[in-house]
Structures are given as C-alpha cells and as structure tokens.
C-alpha positions, 0 to 999 in steps of 0.5 A: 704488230698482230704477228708478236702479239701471238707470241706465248710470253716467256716466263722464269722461275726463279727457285729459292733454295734453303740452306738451314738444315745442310751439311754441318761437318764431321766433328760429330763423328769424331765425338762419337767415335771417343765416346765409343772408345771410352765405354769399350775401355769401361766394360773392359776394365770391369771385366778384367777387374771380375775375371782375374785375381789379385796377382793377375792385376798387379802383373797388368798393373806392372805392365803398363806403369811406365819403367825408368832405368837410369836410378831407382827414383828419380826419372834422370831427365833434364827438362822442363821439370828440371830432373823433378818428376812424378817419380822423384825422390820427394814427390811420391812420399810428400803425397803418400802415393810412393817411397822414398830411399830411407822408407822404401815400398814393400817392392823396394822401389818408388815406381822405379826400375822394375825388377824381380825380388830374389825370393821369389826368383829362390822360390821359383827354382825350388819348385822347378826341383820339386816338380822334377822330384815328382815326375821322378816318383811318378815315372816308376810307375811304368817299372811294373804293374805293381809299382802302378798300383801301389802308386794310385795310393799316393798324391802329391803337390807343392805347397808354401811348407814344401812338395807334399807326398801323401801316402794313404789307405783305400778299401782294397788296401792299406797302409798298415795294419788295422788299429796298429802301427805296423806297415804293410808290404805296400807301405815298405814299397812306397817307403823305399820308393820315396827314399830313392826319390829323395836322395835326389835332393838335399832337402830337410824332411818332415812327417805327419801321421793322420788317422781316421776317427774311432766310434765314439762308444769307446771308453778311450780313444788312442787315435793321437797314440796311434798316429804318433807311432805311425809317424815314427815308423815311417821315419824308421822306415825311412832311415833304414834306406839310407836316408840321414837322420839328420834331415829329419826335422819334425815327426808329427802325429795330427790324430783325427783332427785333420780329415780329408773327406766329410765322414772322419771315419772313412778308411781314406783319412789314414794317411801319412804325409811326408813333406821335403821341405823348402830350403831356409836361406 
C-alpha cells in the first residue's frame, strides 16, 4: 500500500486547438490576379491611345473586330439567334451603330467582310511609281561630280497632288539669273535630267514658279511677273527635250506668297516645283 502511494501521479494535457483564423482557400488569389490583368489591359489602352495616330487605331480596331465571310451583313449562322446577329442586316441601322445594303457605311460595309478599298490599293501602286521615278533621278547622281552637285539643289516628296520636285537656288549658285528669267547652266542640267526621268512615266505635269520677296523700298514690285515667266521657261525647257505639251496641265506663278524659310527674302525661296501628277481614274 506504501509502495503505490509513491508513485508520481500521471497527468494529460489536453490542448485546445483554435480553428478560426486558418486557411480560407485560393478564390482570393484568382480575384487578384483578374484585377491585375484588368488594370494592365487599362494602362494599355491608355497608352495606345497616346502614342499612336488615328489611322494606327483604326488598323488596331480592324484587327480585332471579328470578319465574316459568308455575306457582307449578315453573320450566315443558323443558331440560336436564327441567322440575326449583331451583324445583320436590321440590327446595326436600328441602333445607329452600323449600315445597311441601301445606306451603307463610308467602308462600304456594316462590319462585315473586311476588304481593302480600290482607291487606296490605285493609290498605293502610284506611289510605288513615284518612289522608282525618285530613286531613278537620285541614281544619276553617281554619273559624275557635277551631276552630284547639281543634285544637292533638288528635294523631293510624294504628296496627295503627285510626286513633287523642287529645284532651288543656294548661295553658291542658282538657278537663274539674278531679277531675270533666264535659267542658268545648272537649271538647263536639271532640266534635261528631270525630262529624262519623266519620260519614264506618263503622268500629266504641272509647274509652279516661287521667288523670294524684294525690299519693300521699291516703287513696284514684279515678283508675280517674274515667277510667272520662270514657270514659263521651265515649261520651254521642258518641251524642247521632248516632253509633249500635251502633258502639261498647269503653268503657275505663286510670287513670294509661299516662302520656305522664315526671312521671305532668302535666296533659298527662289524655287521651282515640277510636279508629275497623280493619275485621274
């Protein structure tokens, strides 16, 4: 009996777990991770809509509007909607959104098939032309020294009229004698030149004659005279290498009205452009 009474008593703890704050699952993560996405897409589309132009936006546009290609306004299915969807023929015009066959959009289309406008595919292959006029003219540049140099007095660049060639006076050398219309050895050269290069096309012509202002202490001014008879003689020069009169359409003298640089009377506003022009169809 003395033997079990010194015996050390067992004792068991019994600990309490609490179970309220644990593990609530992942939905929170999936939440976040949406909400990530979504403002990445937001700053995007702010950015895109700050760094590109108009015609950018509309491609981007294009790209992701869905194309049908069964008929121009009509999706062609056959399910639920019954052939009616939001590319019918009644749903876009109803709500102001889109065309239809009789009012069609300026795409000419409600949305529908995507296809490139012919004017723009014309106007695409004239510009492949003028760019090969260009690098034609630019490529005599390498037939000598003095063809180089007379080539540092032209520029050139396609614009909606046509491909533009500007011909113009510098310091060391213009273009035609000074308060004259008569051209210099370098305004004949570049006259031959350019009537070479636009034989290559067929392409009507137009010329514009530009001079630069006179002092105002004169008693008459004949800056519309004067660039009036400079376009003239370009256009003599011109036809006598051949190019037919026929393809000249306009012969125009613009006076000082349209400088290039800020002081009117710089020698660099004496210019002539010749301009072969885009092709009416």
């Amino acid at each position: 009996m003395s033997a079990k009474a010194n015996v050390a008593p067992v004792i068991i703890k019994r600990k309490k777990i609490v179970k309220g704050g644990g593990h609530h699952g992942g939905a929170w993560k999936v939440a976040y991770a949406d909400f990530v996405t979504a403002m990445m897409a937001f700053f995007m589309l702010m950015w895109l809509l700050n760094a590109t132009t108009e015609q950018q936006r509309k491609g981007l546009a294009d790209y992701f509007s869905p194309t049908i290609p069964v008929v121009r306004v009509s999706g062609g299915g056959d399910g639920s909607f019954g052939g009616d969807s939001i590319f019918s023929e009644m749903v876009l015009p109803k709500n102001g959104t889109g065309a239809s066959a009789n009012r069609p959009t300026n795409d000419d289309k409600a949305r529908g098939v995507v296809s490139s406008s012919p004017g723009t595919d014309e106007t695409a292959a004239q510009n492949e032309v003028f760019e090969t006029v260009n690098e034609m003219l630019q490529g005599h540049g390498g037939e000598s020294a003095v063809m180089e140099n007379a080539l540092e007095h032209i520029v050139t660049r396609i614009t909606d009229e046509g491909l533009l060639i500007e011909i113009f006076s510098r310091d060391d050398l213009r273009i035609f004698e000074p308060g004259s219309d008569t051209p210099t050895s370098l305004m004949r050269d570049l006259a031959v030149l350019i009537a070479q290069v636009s034989k290559t096309v067929t392409n009507d012509i137009a010329i514009g004659s530009h001079v630069r202002a006179q002092p105002l202490v004169l008693k008459e001014s004949h800056v519309w005279d004067l660039s009036h008879r400079r376009a003239t003689q370009m256009r003599l020069l011109l036809e006598g290498e051949n190019i037919a009169p026929a393809r000249i359409q306009r012969v125009t003298g613009h006076a000082d009205r349209e400088p290039v640089v800020r002081d009117s009377m710089a020698l660099r506003n004496d210019r002539i452009e010749i301009v072969l022009l885009r092709d009416k169809s």
